[in-house]
C-alpha positions as CSV (number, residue, x, y, z in Angstrom):
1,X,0.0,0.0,0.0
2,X,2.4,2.3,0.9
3,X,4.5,1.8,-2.3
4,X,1.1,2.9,-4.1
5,X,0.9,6.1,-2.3
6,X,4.9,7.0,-2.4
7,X,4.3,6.6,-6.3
8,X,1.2,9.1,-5.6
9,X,3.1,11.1,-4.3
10,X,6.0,11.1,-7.3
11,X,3.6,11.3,-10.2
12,X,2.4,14.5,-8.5
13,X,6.0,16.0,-7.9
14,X,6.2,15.1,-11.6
15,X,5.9,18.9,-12.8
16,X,7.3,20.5,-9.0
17,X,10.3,22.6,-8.5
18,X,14.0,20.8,-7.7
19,X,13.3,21.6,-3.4
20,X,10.3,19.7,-3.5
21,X,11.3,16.9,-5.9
22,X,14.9,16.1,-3.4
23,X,13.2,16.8,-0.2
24,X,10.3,14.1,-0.9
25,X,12.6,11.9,-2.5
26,X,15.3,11.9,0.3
27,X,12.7,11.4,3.0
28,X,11.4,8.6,1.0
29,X,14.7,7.1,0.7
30,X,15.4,7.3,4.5
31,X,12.1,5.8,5.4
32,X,13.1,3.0,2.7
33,X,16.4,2.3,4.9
34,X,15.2,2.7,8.0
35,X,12.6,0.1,7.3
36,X,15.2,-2.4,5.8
37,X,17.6,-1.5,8.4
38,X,15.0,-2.7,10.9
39,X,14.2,-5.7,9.1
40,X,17.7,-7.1,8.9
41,X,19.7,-5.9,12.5
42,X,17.9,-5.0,15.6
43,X,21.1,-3.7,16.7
44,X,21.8,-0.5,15.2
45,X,19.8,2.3,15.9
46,X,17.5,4.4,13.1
47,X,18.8,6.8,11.6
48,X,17.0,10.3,12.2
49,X,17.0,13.2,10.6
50,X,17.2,16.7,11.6
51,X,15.1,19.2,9.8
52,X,15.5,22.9,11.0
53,X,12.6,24.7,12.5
54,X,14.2,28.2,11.4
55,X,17.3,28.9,8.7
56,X,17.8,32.7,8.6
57,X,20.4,34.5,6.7
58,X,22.1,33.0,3.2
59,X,24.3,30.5,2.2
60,X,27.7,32.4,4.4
61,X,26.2,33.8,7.0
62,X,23.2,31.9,7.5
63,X,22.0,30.0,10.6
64,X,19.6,27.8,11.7
């Protein structure tokens, strides 16, 4: 089911700018991993991701 919906999701992203088509497809791909991580070694923790509440500034002087 969920494969149905994350092509959904793609299809739709289709005709989107550059940010949106990376951010949904890294999240996707993290999800993928963590899930196949889980499956295969108990042992390691999941990864998490860190997504900024705030980024002010630009790309030299900016902070977040």
């Amino acid at each position: 089911m969920e494969k149905k919906a994350d092509d959904g999701v793609l299809d739709l992203l289709q005709d989107g700018d550059g940010y949106s088509q990376t951010k949904i497809l890294s999240e996707m791909l993290g999800r993928s991993y963590r899930q196949r991580l889980r499956r295969h070694s108990a042992e390691f923790p999941a990864p998490v991701v860190i997504q900024p509440g705030l980024i002010i500034g630009d790309a030299e002087n900016g902070v977040s």
